[in-house]
C-alpha positions in Angstrom: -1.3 59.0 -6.1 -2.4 58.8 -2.7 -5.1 55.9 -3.5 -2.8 53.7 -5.4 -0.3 54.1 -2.1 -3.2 53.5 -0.4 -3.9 50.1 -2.8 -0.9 48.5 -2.7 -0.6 48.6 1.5 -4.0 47.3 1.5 -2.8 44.3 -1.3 0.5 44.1 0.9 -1.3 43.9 4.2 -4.0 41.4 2.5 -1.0 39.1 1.2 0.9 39.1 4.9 -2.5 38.2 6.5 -4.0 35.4 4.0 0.0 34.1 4.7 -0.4 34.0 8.4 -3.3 32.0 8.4 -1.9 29.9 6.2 1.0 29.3 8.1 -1.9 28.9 12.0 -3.8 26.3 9.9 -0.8 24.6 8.6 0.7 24.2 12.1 -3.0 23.0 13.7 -3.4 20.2 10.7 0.2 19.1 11.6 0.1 19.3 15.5 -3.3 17.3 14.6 -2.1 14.8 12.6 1.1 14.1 15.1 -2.0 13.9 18.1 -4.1 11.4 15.8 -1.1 9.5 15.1 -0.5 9.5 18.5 -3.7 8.7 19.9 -3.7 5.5 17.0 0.2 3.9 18.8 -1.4 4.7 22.3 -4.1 1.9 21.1 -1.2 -0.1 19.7 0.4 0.0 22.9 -2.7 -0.7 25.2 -3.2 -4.0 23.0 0.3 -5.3 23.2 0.7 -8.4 25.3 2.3 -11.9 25.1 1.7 -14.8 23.1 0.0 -17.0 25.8 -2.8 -13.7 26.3 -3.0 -13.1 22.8 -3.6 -17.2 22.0 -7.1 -16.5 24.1 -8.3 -14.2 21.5 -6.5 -14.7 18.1 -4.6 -18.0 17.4 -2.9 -15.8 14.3 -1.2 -13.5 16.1 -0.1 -15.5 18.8 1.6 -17.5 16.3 3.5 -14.5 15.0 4.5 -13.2 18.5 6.7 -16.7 18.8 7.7 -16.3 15.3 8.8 -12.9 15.5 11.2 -13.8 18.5 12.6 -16.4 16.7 13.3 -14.4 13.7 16.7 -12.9 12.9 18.1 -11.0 9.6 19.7 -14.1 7.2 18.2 -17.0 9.9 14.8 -19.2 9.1 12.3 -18.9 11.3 10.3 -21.9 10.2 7.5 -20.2 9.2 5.5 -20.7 5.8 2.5 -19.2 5.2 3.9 -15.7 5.1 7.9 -14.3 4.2 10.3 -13.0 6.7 10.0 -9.7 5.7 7.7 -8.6 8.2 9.3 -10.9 11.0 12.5 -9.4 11.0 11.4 -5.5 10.5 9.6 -6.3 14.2 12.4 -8.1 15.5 14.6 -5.2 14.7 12.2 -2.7 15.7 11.7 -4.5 19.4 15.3 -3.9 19.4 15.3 0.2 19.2 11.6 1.6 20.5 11.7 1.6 24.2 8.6 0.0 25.6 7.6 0.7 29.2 5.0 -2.0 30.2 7.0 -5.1 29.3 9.9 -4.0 32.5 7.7 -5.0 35.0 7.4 -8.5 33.0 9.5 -11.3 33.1 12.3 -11.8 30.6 10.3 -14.5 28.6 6.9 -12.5 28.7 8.7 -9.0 28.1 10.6 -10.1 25.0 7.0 -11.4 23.6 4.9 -7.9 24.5 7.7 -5.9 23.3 7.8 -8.0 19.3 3.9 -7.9 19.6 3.9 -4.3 19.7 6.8 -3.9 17.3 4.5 -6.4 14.8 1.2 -3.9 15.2 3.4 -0.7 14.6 4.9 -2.4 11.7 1.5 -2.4 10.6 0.6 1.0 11.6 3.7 2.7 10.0 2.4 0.8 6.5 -0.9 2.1 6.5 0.0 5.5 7.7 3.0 5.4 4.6 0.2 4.0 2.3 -1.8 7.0 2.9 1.0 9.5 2.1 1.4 7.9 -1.2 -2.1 8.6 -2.0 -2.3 12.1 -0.8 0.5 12.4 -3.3 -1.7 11.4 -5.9 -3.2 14.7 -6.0 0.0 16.8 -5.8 -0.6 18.0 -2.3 2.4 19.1 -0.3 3.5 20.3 3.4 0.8 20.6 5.5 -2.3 19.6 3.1 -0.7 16.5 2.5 0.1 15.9 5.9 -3.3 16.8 7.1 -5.1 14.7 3.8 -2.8 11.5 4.4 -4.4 11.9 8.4 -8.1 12.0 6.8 -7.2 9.0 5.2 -6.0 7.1 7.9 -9.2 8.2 9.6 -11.2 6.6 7.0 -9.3 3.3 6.7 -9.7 2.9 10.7 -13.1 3.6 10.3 -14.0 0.3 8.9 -13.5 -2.3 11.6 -11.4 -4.8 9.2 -8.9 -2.3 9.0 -8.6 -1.5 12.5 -8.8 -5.2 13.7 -6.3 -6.1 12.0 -3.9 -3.5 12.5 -4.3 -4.6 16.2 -3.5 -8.1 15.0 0.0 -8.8 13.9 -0.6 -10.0 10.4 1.6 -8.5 7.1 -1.3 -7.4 4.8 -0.2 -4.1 5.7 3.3 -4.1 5.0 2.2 -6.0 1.9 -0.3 -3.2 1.3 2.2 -0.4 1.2 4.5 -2.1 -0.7 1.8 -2.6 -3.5 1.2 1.5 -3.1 4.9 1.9 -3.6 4.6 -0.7 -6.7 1.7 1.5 -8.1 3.9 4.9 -7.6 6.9 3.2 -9.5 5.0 1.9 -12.4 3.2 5.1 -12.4 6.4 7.1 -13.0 7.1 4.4 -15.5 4.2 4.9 -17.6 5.4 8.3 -18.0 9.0 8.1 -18.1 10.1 4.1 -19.2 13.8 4.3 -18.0 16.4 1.7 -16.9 16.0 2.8 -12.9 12.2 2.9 -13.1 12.1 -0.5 -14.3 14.6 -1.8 -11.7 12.3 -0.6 -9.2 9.6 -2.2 -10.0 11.1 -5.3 -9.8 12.7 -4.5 -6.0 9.6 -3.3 -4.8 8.1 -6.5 -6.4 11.0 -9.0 -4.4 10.3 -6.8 -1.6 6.6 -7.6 -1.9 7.4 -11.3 -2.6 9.3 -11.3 1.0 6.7 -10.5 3.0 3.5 -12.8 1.0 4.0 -15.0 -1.7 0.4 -14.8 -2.6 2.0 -11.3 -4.2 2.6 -13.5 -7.0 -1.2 -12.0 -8.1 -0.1 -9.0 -9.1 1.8 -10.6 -11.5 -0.6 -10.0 -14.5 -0.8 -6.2 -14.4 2.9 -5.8 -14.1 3.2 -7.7 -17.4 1.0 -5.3 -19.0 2.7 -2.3 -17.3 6.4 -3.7 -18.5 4.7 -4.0 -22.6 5.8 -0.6 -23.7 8.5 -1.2 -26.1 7.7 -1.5 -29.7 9.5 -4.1 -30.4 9.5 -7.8 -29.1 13.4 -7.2 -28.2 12.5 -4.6 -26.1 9.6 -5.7 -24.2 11.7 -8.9 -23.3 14.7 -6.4 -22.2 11.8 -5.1 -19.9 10.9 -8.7 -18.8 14.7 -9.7 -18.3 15.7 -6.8 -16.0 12.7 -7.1 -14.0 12.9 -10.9 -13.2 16.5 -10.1 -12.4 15.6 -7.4 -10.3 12.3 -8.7 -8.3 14.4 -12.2 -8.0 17.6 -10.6 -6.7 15.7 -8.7 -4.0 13.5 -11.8 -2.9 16.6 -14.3 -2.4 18.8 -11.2 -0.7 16.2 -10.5 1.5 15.1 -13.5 2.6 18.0 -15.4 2.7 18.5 -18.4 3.6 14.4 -18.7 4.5 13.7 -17.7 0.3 15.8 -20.1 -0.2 13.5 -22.9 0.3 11.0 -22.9 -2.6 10.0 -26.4 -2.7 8.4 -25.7 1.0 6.9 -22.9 -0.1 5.5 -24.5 -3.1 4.1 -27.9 -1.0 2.8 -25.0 1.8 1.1 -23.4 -1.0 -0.4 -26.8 -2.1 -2.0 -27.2 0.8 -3.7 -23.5 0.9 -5.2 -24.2 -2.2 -7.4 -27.3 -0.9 -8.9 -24.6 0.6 -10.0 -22.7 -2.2 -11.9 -23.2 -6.1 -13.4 -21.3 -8.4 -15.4 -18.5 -7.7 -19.4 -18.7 -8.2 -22.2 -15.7 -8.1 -22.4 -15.9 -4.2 -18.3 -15.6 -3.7 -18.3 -13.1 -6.0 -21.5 -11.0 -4.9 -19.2 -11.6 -1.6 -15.9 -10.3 -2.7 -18.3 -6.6 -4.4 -19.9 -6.5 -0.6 -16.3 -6.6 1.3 -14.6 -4.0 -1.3 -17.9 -1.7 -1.0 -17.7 -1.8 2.8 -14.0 -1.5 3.1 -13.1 1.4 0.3 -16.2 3.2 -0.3 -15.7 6.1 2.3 -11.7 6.3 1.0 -12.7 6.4 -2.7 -15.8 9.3 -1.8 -13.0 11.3 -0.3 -11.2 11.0 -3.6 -13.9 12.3 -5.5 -14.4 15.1 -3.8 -10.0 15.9 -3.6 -10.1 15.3 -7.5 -12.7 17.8 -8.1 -10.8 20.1 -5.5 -7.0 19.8 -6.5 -7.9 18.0 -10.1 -6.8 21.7 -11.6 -3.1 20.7 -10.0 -2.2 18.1 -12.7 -0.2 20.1 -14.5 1.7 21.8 -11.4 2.7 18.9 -9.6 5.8 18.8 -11.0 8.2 20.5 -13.6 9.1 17.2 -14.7 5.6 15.7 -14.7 4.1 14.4 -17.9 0.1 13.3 -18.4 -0.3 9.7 -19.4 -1.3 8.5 -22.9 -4.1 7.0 -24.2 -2.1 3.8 -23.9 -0.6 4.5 -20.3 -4.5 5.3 -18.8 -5.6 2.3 -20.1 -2.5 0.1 -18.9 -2.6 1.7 -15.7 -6.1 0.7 -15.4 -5.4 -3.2 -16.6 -2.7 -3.0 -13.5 -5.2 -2.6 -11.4 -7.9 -4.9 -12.6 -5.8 -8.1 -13.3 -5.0 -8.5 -9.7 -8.4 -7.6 -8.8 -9.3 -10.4 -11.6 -7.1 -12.9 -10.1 -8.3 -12.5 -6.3 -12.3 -12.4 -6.7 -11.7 -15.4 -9.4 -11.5 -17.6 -6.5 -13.7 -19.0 -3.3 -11.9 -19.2 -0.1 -13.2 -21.7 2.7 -10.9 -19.9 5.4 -11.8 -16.2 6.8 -10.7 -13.7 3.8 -12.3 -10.3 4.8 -8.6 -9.1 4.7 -7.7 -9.9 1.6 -9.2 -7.4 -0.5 -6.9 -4.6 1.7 -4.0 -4.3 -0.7 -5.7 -5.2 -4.0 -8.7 -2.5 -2.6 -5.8 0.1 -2.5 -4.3 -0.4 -5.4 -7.6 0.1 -7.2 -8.1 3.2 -5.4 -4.3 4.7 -6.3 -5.9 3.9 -9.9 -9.1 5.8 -9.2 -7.3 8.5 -8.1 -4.9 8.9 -11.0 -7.8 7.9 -14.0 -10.1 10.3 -12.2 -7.1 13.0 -11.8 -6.8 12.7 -15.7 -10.4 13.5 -16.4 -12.0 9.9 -17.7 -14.7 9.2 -18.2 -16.0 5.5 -18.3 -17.2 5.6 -21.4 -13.9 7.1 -22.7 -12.3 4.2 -20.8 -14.0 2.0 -22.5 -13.1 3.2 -26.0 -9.7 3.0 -25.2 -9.9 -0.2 -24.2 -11.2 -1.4 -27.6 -9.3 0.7 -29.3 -5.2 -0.8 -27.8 -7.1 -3.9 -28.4 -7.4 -3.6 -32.0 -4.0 -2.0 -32.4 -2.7 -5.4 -30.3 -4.5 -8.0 -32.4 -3.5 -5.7 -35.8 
């Protein structure tokens, strides 16, 4: 009687100290990812400046300093090559984050540092979003996920595209985590095809539309994700609330600016005089950037899918494992874009291209690797939906 008292405080005491440390390590990875986060808007900060400085050492973002100050919600700024989106998320942010260095400016030069640095943390806030999403992927929570979505920030800074350019005000980024979000949404709707799913898709695609019309690439995949219906009426349903629903959000969002398609269309005439069909060099190109830029991220993956794999099932109560036909769907969402992008030569700098169609591969690496394929199995499914699609 005495040793199974004896047991049970020693199991008791056990359980109280394995809960402590839980809760000191917990508190260091959080009070560690606040510090890195931190550290990364100090950088921000130190780089902000106005448009005639920034000019000296990128014409690009000098550009979108004075177009950010003359952006407002439902106004057009004049500005083709990219959506408002991003514009007036800065403009709105310079509005509400107090920002000591541009006070001892004057008026003209402080409204430009503080819209540069509202453009960067625009930027920053993506990434650091776009790296939640993924640490979701493996069904972390609290603290781990905090401290994994850090790691992956780390990783993504690392590589000196991503870090140039998040000190350069340019919407990849924004465009970036929007595609993460569009990879969550049809995720969930792989597993669960309902009415609010599918409007979200097509938001998150207007959305995406709003802040770079060369979004229009991921265009492919989503078509195979919306194919789930059995019948021809239903997969046009699909087609039909998603047009209504990407193309509500566009024109809402950008008003008037969206508005003005046939500049958009004669802008994006001219863009592609500077572009034609990929050879073996652009191509053995387009492998060397997306090797440079994602393999650290996608090792890390690896390693979190053989460590929290086991948490599949446990995510969720109202999780479900994807099909044979949702695995291979998910993985044609993420290789069409792909497809579409390294199908073409560009004759302008490009290294930050690949950045959202690089992560949205990953998100798919994650999830396929998550679900135990193999790529031989992948490649048995493939036949195998296309011989029930030509049958």
């Amino acid at each position: 009687m005495t040793m199974i008292r004896f047991n049970d405080h020693w199991i008791t005491n056990r359980n109280q100290l394995a809960n402590k440390l839980k809760l000191i390590s917990g508190s260091i990875i959080v009070l560690f990812s606040i510090f890195h986060v931190l550290i990364v808007t100090s950088m921000v900060s130190e780089n902000s400046d106005n448009s005639a400085i920034v000019f000296a050492t990128n014409n690009d973002a000098s550009v979108a300093i004075t177009v950010a100050t003359q952006t407002r919600w439902f106004n057009d700024n004049g500005w083709r090559p990219y959506g408002p989106l991003y514009y007036r998320l800065a403009h709105s942010l310079s509005g509400m984050v107090p920002y000591s260095k541009a006070q001892s400016a004057i008026p003209q030069e402080a409204n430009q540092v503080n819209h540069h640095f509202s453009l960067m943390l625009v930027s920053l806030v993506s990434l650091l979003l776009t790296c939640f999403f993924i640490a979701g992927l493996f069904g972390l929570e609290g603290a781990e996920k905090i401290g994994v979505a850090s790691l992956f920030l780390s990783l993504f800074l690392l590589n000196r595209t991503f870090s140039r350019y998040v000190l350069v005000a340019h919407p990849d980024f924004l465009l970036t985590f929007f595609t993460s979000l569009l990879f969550v949404s049809a995720h969930r709707f792989l597993k669960d095809p309902t009415n609010l799913a599918l409007t979200f898709i097509g938001v998150t695609f207007g959305l995406m539309l709003s802040t770079k019309i060369t979004a229009i690439l991921f265009l492919p995949g989503i078509f195979w994700i919306l194919f789930c219906s059995k019948s021809w009426r239903g997969n046009l349903k699909n087609y039909l609330n998603f047009g209504l629903g990407s193309t509500a959000t566009y024109f809402l969002v950008g008003y008037p600016q969206n508005f003005k398609i046939q500049e958009t269309l004669a802008f994006l005439k001219t863009q592609s005089q500077h572009s034609k069909i990929a050879d073996a060099t652009s191509i053995g190109e387009w492998i060397s950037l997306f090797a440079h830029q994602f393999w650290m991220p996608l090792v890390l993956s690896l390693i979190l899918c053989v460590f929290f794999g086991k948490r599949l099932d446990s995510v969720g109560s109202d999780e479900k494992r994807l099909d044979s036909s949702g695995k291979i769907k998910l993985f044609l969402f993420g290789l069409f874009p792909l497809l579409a992008l390294v199908s073409q030569k560009f004759s302008t700098p490009h290294d930050y291209y690949t950045i959202p169609f690089g992560i949205l591969l990953l998100m798919v690496c994650c999830v396929l690797s998550r679900e135990r394929l193999s790529c031989r199995y992948l490649a048995t499914l493939l036949v195998y939906e296309s011989q029930k699609l030509v049958l």
